[in-house]
C-alpha positions in Angstrom: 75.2 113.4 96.2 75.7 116.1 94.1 78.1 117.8 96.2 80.6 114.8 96.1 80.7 115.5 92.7 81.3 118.7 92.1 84.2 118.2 95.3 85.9 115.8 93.3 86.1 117.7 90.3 87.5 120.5 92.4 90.0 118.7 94.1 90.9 116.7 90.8 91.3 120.2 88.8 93.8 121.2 92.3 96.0 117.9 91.5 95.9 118.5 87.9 97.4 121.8 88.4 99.3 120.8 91.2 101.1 118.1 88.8 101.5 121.0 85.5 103.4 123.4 87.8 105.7 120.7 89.1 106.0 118.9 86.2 104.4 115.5 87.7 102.9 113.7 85.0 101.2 111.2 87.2 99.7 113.6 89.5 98.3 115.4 86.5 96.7 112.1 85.6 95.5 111.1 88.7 93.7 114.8 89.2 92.1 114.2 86.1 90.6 110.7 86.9 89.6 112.6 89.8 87.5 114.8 87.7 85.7 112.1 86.1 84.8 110.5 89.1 83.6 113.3 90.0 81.5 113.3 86.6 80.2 110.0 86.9 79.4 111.0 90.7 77.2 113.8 89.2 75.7 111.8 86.1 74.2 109.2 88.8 73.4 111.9 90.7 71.5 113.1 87.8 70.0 109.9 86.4 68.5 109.1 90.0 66.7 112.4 90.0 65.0 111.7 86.6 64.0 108.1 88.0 62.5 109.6 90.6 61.2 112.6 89.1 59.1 109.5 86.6 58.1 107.6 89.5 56.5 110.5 90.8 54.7 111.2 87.7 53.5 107.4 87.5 52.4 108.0 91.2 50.1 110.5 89.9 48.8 109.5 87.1 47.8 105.7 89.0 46.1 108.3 91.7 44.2 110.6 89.1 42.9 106.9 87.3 41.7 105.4 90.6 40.0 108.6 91.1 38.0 108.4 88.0 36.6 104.9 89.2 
C-alpha cells in the first residue's frame, strides 16, 4: 500500500514540473493533488500498521493473562 503512495507522489511531483516548465497552471495543480493523494495513500498506510501493530500487542497480553490462570 505503501508503494502506491510514494508512486503517486512521484508522478504528481513529474506533472507539477511538467506544468512549471510549460507554463500550465492546471497541470501544476492537478500534480500537486496528485501528491496529496499520494500522502493520504501513505498516512492510511501508516495508521493501519499502528492498528495492527496494537492488536498484536492486545493479542499477547490476553495470551500471557490466560497463561497465568
Amino acid at each position: 500500500m505503501g508503494d502506491d503512495g510514494a508512486m503517486d507522489k512521484i508522478k504528481g511531483k513529474a506533472r507539477e514540473m511538467k506544468g512549471k516548465a510549460t507554463g500550465d497552471r492546471s497541470e501544476q495543480a492537478k500534480g500537486k493533488g496528485e501528491q496529496m493523494k499520494g500522502g493520504a495513500k501513505e498516512a492510511m498506510g501508516d495508521m493501519r500498521d499502528k492498528d495492527d501493530n496494537a492488536m498484536e500487542s492486545v493479542r499477547r497480553d490476553d495470551n500471557r493473562d490466560d497463561n497465568r490462570e
